[in-house]
C-alpha positions as CSV (number, residue, x, y, z in Angstrom):
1,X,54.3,-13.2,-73.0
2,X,55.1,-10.4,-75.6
3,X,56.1,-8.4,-72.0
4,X,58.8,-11.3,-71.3
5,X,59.9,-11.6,-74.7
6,X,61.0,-7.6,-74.6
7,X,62.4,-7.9,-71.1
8,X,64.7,-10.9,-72.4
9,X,65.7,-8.8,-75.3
10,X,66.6,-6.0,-72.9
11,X,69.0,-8.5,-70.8
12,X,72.7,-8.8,-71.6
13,X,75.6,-10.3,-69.3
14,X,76.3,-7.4,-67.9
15,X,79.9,-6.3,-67.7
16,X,79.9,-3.4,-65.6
17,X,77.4,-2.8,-63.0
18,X,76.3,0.3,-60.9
19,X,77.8,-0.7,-57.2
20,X,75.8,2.2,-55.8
21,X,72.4,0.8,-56.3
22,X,71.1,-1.9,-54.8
23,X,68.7,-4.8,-56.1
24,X,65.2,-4.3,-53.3
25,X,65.2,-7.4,-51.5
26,X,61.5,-8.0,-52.8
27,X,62.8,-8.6,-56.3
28,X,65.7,-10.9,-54.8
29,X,62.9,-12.8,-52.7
30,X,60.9,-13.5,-56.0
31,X,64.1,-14.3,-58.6
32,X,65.0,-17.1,-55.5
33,X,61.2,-18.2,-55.6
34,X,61.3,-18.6,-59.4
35,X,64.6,-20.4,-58.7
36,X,62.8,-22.5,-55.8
37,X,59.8,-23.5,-57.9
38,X,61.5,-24.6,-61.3
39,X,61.9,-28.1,-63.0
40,X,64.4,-30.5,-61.8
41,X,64.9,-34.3,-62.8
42,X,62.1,-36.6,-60.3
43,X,61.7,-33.5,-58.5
44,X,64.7,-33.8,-56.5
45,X,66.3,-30.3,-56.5
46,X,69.8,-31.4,-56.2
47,X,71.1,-28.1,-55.6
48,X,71.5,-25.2,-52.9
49,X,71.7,-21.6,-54.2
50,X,74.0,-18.9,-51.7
51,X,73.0,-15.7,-51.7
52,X,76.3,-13.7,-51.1
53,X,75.9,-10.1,-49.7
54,X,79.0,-9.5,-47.4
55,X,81.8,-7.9,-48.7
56,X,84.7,-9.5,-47.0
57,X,83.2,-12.8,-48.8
58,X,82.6,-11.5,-52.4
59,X,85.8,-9.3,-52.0
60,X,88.0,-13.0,-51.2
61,X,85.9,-14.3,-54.1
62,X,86.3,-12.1,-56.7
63,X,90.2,-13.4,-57.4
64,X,89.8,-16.6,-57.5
65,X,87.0,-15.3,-60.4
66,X,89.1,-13.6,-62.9
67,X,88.5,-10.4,-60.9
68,X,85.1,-9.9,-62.8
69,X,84.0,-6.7,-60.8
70,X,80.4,-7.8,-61.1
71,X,80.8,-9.6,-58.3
72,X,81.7,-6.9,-55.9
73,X,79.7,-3.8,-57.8
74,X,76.4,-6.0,-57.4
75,X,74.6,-6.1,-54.4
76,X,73.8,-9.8,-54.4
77,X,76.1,-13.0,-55.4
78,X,74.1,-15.8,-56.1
79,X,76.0,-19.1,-56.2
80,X,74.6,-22.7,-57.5
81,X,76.1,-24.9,-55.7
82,X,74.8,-28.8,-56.4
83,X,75.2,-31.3,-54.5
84,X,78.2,-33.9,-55.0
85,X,77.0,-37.0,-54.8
86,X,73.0,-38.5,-55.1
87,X,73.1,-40.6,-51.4
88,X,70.2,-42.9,-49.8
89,X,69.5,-40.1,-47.3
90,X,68.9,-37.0,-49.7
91,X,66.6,-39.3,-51.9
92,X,64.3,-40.4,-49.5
93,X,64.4,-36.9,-47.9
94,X,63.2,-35.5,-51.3
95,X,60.5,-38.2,-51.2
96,X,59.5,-38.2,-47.6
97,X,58.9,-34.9,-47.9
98,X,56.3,-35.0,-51.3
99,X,54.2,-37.2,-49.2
100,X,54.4,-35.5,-46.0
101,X,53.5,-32.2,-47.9
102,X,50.4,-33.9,-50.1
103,X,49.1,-36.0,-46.6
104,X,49.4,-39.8,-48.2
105,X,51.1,-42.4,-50.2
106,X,51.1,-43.2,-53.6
107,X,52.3,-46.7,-54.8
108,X,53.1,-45.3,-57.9
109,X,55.2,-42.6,-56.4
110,X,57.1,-45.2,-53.8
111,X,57.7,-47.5,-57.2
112,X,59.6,-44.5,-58.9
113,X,61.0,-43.8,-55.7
114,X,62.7,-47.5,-55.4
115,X,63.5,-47.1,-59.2
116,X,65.6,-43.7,-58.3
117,X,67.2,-45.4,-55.4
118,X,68.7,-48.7,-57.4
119,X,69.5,-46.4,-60.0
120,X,71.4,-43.3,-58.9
121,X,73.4,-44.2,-55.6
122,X,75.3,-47.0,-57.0
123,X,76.5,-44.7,-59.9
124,X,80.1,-43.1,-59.7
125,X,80.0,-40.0,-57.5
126,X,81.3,-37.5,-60.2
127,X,78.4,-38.9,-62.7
128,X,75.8,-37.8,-60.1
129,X,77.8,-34.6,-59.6
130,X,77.8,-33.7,-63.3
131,X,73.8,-34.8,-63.3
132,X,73.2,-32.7,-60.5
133,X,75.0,-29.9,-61.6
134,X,72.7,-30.2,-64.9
135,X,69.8,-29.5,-62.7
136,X,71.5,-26.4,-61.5
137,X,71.9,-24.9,-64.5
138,X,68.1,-25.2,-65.4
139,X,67.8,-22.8,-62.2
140,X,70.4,-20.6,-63.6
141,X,67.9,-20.1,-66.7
142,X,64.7,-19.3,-64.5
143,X,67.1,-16.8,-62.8
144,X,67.9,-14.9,-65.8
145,X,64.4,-15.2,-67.2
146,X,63.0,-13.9,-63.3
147,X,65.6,-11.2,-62.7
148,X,64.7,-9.3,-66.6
149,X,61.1,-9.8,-65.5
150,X,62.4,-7.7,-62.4
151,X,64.1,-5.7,-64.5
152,X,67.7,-6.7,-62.7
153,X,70.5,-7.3,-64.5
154,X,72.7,-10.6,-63.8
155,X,76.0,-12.3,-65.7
156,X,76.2,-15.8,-65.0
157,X,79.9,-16.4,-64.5
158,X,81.4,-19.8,-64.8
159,X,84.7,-18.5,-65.3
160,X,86.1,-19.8,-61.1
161,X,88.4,-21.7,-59.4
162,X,85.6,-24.2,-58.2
163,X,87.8,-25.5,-55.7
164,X,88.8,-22.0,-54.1
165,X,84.9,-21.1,-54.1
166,X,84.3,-23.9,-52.3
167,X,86.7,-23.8,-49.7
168,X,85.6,-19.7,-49.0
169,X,82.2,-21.3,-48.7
170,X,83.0,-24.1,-46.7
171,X,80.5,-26.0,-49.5
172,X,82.9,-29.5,-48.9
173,X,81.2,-30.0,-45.6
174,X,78.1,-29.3,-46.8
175,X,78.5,-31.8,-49.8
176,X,78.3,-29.7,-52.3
177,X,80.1,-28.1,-55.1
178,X,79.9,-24.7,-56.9
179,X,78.5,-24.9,-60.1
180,X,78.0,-21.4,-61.6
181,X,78.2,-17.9,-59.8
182,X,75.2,-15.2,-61.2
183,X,75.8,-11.7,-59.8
184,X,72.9,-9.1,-59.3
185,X,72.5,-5.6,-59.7
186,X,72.1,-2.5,-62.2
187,X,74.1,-1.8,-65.2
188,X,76.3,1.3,-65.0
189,X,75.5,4.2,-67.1
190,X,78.8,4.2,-68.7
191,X,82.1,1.9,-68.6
192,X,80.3,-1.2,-70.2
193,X,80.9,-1.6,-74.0
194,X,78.5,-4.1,-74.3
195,X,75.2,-2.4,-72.8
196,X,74.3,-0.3,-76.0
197,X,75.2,-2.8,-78.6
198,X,72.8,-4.6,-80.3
199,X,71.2,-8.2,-79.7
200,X,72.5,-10.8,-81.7
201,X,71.2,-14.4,-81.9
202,X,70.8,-16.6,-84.9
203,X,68.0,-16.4,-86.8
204,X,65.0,-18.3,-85.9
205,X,65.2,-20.6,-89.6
206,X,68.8,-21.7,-88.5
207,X,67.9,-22.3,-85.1
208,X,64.8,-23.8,-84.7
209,X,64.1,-27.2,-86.4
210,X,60.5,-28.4,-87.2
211,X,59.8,-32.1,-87.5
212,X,56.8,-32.7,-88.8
């Protein structure tokens, strides 16, 4: 843990990376498998995450992102994009699935799994979106937390034209939405003004409250 701790103090959004090195595709493999495995409300993983390597595609994104040159200098684009709407189908998917993986039925798990289905699909659309989206964001933190154990740097981004991402993405037809955008790569030696300055997060007495 004392590793982790100094790899997170070593991260910073990054706001000039090195577009001449390239993240190994074994440390991209494990940051999506941290991604993959992390927490999400009943389990449901209402999100897909794009990894973005071709040019033409990040190089049509990057306006429509406040041309923040992280997303052509890194070698990978990952974008969150959740789904928008929680529907009959993707629920029982999610739930077929956990008992086709484990080999039976539990009545405890088909009682929650009736629960989820009275409770989410007659909700407005944009309240599951915004739920969903939640659950996206907790992947966006094991991201950042895998790629300093990799020692990669990232920026998540959420200044975009959600609209414009997902039309370059064709995420409508997919019934999704983009959520956050997290470049990948190395830091540049030189040209970022934030990479030597120091750490700065309020202290732990004004942040962390004990109730005892």
């Amino acid at each position: 843990m004392s590793n982790l701790l100094e790899q997170l103090k070593w991260r910073y959004a990054t706001k000039k990376m090195d577009n001449t090195k390239a993240v190994p595709q074994e440390k991209v493999e494990r940051i999506l498998e941290a991604i993959r495995l992390t927490a999400t409300s009943s389990g449901l993983q209402p999100y897909e995450v794009f990894v973005v390597t071709n040019d033409d595609i990040r190089q049509k994104i990057m306006p429509h992102a406040w041309n923040q040159a992280q997303i052509i200098d890194g070698s990978h684009l990952l974008v969150f994009a959740a789904w928008d709407n929680y529907t009959v189908e993707r629920i029982n998917h999610m739930f077929d699935l956990v008992n086709d993986e484990r080999g039976f039925v539990n009545q405890g798990w088909e009682d929650y799994r009736k629960m989820i289905l009275d409770l989410y699909p007659p909700r407005d659309a944009e309240v599951n979106y915004q739920h969903a989206a939640r659950q996206a964001y907790i992947g966006l933190g094991t991201a950042l937390i895998a790629a300093a154990e990799e020692k990669v740097d990232s920026t998540p981004m959420e200044g975009f034209d959600p609209e414009k991402i997902d039309e370059i993405l064709g995420l409508k037809e997919r019934g999704l939405r983009s959520v956050i955008l997290l470049p990948l790569g190395y830091r540049a030696e030189d040209g970022d003004w934030l990479v030597d300055l120091k750490k700065i997060r309020r202290p732990k007495e004004d942040f962390i409250i004990e109730v005892k």
